[in-house]
N, C-alpha and C positions, 0 to 999 in steps of 0.2 A: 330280670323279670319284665315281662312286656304288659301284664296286666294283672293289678291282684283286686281282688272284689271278695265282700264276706257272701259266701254262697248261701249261707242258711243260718241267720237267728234262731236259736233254739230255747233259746230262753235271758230273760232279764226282768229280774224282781228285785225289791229292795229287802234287807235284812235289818232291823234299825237294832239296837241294844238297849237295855231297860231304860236308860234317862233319855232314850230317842235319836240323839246327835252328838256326838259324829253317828255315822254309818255307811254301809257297803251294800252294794248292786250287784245279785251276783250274774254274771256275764257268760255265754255260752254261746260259739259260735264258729263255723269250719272257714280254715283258710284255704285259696285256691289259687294257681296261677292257670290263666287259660283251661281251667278245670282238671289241673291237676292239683292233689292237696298237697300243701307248704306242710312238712316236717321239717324235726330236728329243733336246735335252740337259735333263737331268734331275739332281736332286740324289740320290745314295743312300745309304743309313746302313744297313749290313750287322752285325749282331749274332750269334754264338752264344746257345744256353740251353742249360740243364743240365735242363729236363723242357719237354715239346712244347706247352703254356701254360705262364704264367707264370713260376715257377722263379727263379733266377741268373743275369745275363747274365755268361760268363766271356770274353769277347773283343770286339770293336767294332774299325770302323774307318767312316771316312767319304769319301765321292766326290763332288766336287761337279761340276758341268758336264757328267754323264758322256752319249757321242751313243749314244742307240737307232739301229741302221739302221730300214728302213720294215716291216721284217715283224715287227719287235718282240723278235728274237734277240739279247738282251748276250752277249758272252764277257767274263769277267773273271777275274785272280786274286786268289783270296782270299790277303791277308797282305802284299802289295803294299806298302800302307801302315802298316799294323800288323802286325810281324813274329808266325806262327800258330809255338807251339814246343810242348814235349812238357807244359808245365803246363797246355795249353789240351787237348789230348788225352790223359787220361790211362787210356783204356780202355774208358771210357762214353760211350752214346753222347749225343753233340750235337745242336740242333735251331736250325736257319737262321732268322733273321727278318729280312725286306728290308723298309725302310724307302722308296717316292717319292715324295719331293714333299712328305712330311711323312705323307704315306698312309700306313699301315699293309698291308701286302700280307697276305694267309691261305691256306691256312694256314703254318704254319713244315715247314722241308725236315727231314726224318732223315738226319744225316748219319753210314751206315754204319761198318765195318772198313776201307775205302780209304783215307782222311786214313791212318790210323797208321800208315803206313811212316814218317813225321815222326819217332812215337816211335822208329824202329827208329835212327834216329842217336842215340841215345846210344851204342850201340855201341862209336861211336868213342871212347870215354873210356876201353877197353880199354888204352890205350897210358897210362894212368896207373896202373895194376894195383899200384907201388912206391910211391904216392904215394897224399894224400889232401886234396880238395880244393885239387889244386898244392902240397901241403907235404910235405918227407918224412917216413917214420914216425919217424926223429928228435923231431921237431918236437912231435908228442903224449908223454903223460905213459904210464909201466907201468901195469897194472893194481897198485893196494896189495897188496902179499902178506900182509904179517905185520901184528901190532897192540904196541901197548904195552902192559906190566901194570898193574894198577889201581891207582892213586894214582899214575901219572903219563900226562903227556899227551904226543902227538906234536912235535915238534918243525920236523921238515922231513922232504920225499919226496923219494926220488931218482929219477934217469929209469928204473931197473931196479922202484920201486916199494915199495923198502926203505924202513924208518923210521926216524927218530932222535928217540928219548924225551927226556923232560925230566919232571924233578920235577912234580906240578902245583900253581901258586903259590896264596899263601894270599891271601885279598881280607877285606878288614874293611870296616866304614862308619865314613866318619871323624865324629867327634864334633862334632853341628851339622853337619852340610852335605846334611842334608835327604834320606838315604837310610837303609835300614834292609836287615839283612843276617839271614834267618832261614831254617833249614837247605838253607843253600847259594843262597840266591834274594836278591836285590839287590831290594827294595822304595821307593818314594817313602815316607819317613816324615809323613803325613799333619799331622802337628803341625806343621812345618814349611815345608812345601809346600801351597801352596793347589789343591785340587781345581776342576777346572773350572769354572768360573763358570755354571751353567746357568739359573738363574731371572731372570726378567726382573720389573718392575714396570709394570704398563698403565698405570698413573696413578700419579703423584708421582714419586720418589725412589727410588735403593736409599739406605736405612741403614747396614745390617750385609749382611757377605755370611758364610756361614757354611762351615765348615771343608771340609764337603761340595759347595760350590755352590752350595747355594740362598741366596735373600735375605732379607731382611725391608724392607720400604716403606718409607719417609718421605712419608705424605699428608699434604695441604693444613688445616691446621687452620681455626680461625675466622679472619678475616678477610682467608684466603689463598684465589687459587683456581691451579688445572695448568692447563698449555694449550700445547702442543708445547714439549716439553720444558721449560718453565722455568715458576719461581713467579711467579704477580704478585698485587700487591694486589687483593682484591676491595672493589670500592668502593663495591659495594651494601650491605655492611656496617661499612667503613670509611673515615671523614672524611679526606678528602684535608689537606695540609697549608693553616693557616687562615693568609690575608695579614695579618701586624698592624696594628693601626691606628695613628696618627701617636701622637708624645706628649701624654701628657694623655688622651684619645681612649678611651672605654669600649667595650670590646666589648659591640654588642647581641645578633648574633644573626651567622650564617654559613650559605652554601648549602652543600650536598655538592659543589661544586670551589672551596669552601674560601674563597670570595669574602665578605669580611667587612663589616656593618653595622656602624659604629661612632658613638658619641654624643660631642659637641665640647664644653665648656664655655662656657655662656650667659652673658649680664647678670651680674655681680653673680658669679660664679666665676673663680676661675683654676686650669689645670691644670698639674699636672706630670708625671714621669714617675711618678712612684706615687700618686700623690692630687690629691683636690681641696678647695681651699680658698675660702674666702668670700674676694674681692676687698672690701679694706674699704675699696678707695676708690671705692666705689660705695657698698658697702650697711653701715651703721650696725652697730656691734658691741654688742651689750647693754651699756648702762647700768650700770655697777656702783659706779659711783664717789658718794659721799652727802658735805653739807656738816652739819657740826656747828652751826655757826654761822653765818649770814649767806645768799645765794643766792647756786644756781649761776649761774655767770656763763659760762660754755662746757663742749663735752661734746666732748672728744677722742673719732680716729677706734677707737681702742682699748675705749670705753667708761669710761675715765677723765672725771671734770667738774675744773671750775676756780671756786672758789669767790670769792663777792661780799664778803665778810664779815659780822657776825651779820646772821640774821635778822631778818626784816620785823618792827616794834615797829609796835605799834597799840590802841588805847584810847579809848574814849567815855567822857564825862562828863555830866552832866545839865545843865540851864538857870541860869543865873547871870545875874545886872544888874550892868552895870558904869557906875558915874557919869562924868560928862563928865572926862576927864581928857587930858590930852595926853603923860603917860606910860603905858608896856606896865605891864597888873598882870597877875601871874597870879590867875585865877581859881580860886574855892573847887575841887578837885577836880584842877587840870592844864585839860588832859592833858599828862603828861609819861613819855616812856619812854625807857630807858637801852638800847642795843644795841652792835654791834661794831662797828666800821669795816676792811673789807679793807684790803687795801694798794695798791688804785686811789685810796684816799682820798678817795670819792665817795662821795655820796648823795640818792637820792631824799626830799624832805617835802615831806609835804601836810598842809595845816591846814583845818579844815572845822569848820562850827559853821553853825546854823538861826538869824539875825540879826533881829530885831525892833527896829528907830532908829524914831527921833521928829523929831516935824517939826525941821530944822536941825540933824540931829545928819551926824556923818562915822563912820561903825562901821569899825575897823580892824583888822585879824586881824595877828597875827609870829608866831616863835616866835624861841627862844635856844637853844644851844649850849654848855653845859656853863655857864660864868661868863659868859658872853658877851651884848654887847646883843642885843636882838631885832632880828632884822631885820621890816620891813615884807614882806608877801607880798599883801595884801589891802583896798584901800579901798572903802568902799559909803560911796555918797552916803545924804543924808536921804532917808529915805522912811518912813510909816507901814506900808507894806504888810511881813509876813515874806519872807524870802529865804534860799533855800539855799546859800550862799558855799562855794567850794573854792578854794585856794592852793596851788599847787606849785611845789618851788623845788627849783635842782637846786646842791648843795654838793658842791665842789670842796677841795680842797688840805686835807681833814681829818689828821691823824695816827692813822696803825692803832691802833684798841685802841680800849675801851671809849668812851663818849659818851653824854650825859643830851641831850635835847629838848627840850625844853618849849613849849606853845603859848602866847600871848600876846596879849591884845586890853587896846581900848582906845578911847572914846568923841573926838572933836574936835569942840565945841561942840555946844550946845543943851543938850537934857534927857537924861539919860540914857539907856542901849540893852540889849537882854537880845539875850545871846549860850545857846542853846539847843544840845544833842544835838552837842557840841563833840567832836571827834574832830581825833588826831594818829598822822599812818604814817610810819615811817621806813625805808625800803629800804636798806642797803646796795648798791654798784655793786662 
């Protein structure tokens, strides 16, 4: 539809019913589109307003299916459906809007002084002229006539409108309970009573809330940050928690999630839960132990030794000729040396001497032992040529404590033999 307009008002009066209100408007009026008439069934939506555009709509009702005849004449009553009463007409005048099809019809009707016979039924309330609102004048209170004198208050009204006084009572604020009472007026005692809480904090915390309402903050210090509503650690500033390392186990180093390098005890260490110590069953402990007398003979893992008894005895002597003889002599000089014997009871001698024999001679090297015979250590055959002779001999089953040496030679036939740069060692074991 491009345009609908009521082409011709033909009538609208009101029809009121014996008690006056509700009542209906009866309506007559042709529809048209560009001046052809609107037939067939039609939806309608019938509105009052209170100014001839826009305004208040004070009434409505709706029609659905409603039949146009073919020349486009409805008859309808308004109120039909929605009962039309005297709040809808109260003196002023109204203006129609029909609604087809969803269409908007133009313009709106003025609806004159006819509707308001409607109002003319109130009338009929006449026969409540003793009554008011269906109640009898019973029913309402007298107008108050008289008052009470000052310093006291009413009491109670009676239906005639009279008063009954009463002293007027005395009000205190009770002690502590948060009210305060100054000339005549009931206060909130502020010290007591907390005023409305009105400050709020964008970021962090309330602290304190102060006696008026407002706040004071709780922000995030150093290595805290805010973040809807709650604190967390900031962990761009602070080291998350570090995983320890096993026992024994040195901390080297750690990431920021707290994932730890740790160093283990190598070769030659062992660890505990608090230290590390040298495993000295690997690695040798200093040395500290010294023999007085005699050689060491073992070196505990402590750095303690174990001693051989006295020390090494040793002495050279110069060149000697010894005539053919078949017993040991000592020679001018020794060599002879006196040392200790552990309590292995062992020792090392060695007898040495630069031998010069002649033809058919046997050059013989010993030595002896305190009173003791020489033993044999050493035979060289004749020979003219010199020789460098060494003898070592290993002695057992000595008694600890002191002991004399002594080296011993001795020629076995022919001419005699020079024993030269003679030298005696004696090691304890």
């Amino acid at each position: 539809m491009k345009k609908l307009a009521l082409l011709l008002t033909l009538a609208l009066a009101a029809s009121a019913h014996a008690q006056g209100a509700p009542g209906t408007i009866s309506f007559v009026a042709r529809f048209a589109d560009n001046g052809t008439p609107i037939t067939g069934a039609h939806d309608l939506v019938l509105a009052l307003f209170d100014a001839p555009t826009g305004g208040t709509s004070v009434w409505d009702e709706t029609r659905t299916g409603v039949t146009i005849p073919s020349d486009g004449l409805l008859y309808l009553d308004l109120g039909s459906v929605t009962p039309l009463d005297a709040t809808v007409f109260s003196g002023a005048k109204k203006y129609l809007e029909v609604t087809i099809d969803g269409q908007l019809t133009t313009p709106r009707i003025t609806i004159e002084s006819t509707p308001y016979a409607i109002r003319s039924g109130e009338a009929s309330h006449a026969a409540d002229s003793d009554s008011l609102g269906t109640h009898p004048a019973s029913f309402y209170q007298a107008r108050v006539s008289n008052a009470c004198a000052s310093g006291s208050a009413i009491a109670s009204i009676d239906a005639t409108g009279g008063v009954m006084c009463q002293a007027v009572p005395t009000y205190t604020a009770a002690a502590g309970g948060g009210l305060l009472l100054t000339s005549g007026a009931f206060s909130v005692d502020p010290a007591l009573v907390q005023s409305r809480v009105s400050g709020v904090c964008s970021s962090g915390a309330i602290e304190t809330i102060l006696q008026n309402g407002t706040v004071t903050c709780l922000t995030a210090g150093t290595g805290l940050a805010f973040s809807t509503g709650q604190f967390l650690v900031d962990f761009a500033t602070t080291q998350h928690a570090i995983a320890p390392c096993t026992a024994g186990a040195v901390l080297s180093k750690t990431d920021s999630s707290g994932t730890a390098s740790c160093i283990t005890a190598g070769t030659g260490l062992t660890a505990t839960a608090s230290s590390w110590t040298v495993d000295t069953a690997t690695i040798q402990k200093r040395v500290t132990g010294t023999c007085a007398t005699g050689a060491i003979t073992a070196i505990a893992a402590d750095g303690t030794v174990t001693c051989g008894g006295g020390g090494a005895a040793f002495v050279t002597v110069g060149g000697q000729n010894q005539t053919n003889s078949t017993t040991y002599a000592t020679l001018p000089g020794g060599p002879a040396v006196t040392t200790t014997i552990g309590a292995s009871g062992n020792a090392l001698v060695t007898v040495t001497a630069s031998i010069t024999p002649t033809s058919g001679n046997s050059a013989i090297m010993g030595f002896s032992i305190d009173a003791a015979a020489a033993t044999d250590t050493q035979s060289l055959e004749a020979d003219t040529n010199p020789m460098q002779a060494s003898a070592t001999y290993l002695v057992t089953g000595l008694t600890p404590g002191s002991h004399t040496f002594t080296a011993k030679y001795r020629v076995s036939g022919g001419m005699n033999a020079q024993f030269a740069n003679r030298s005696l060692i004696v090691i304890p074991q």
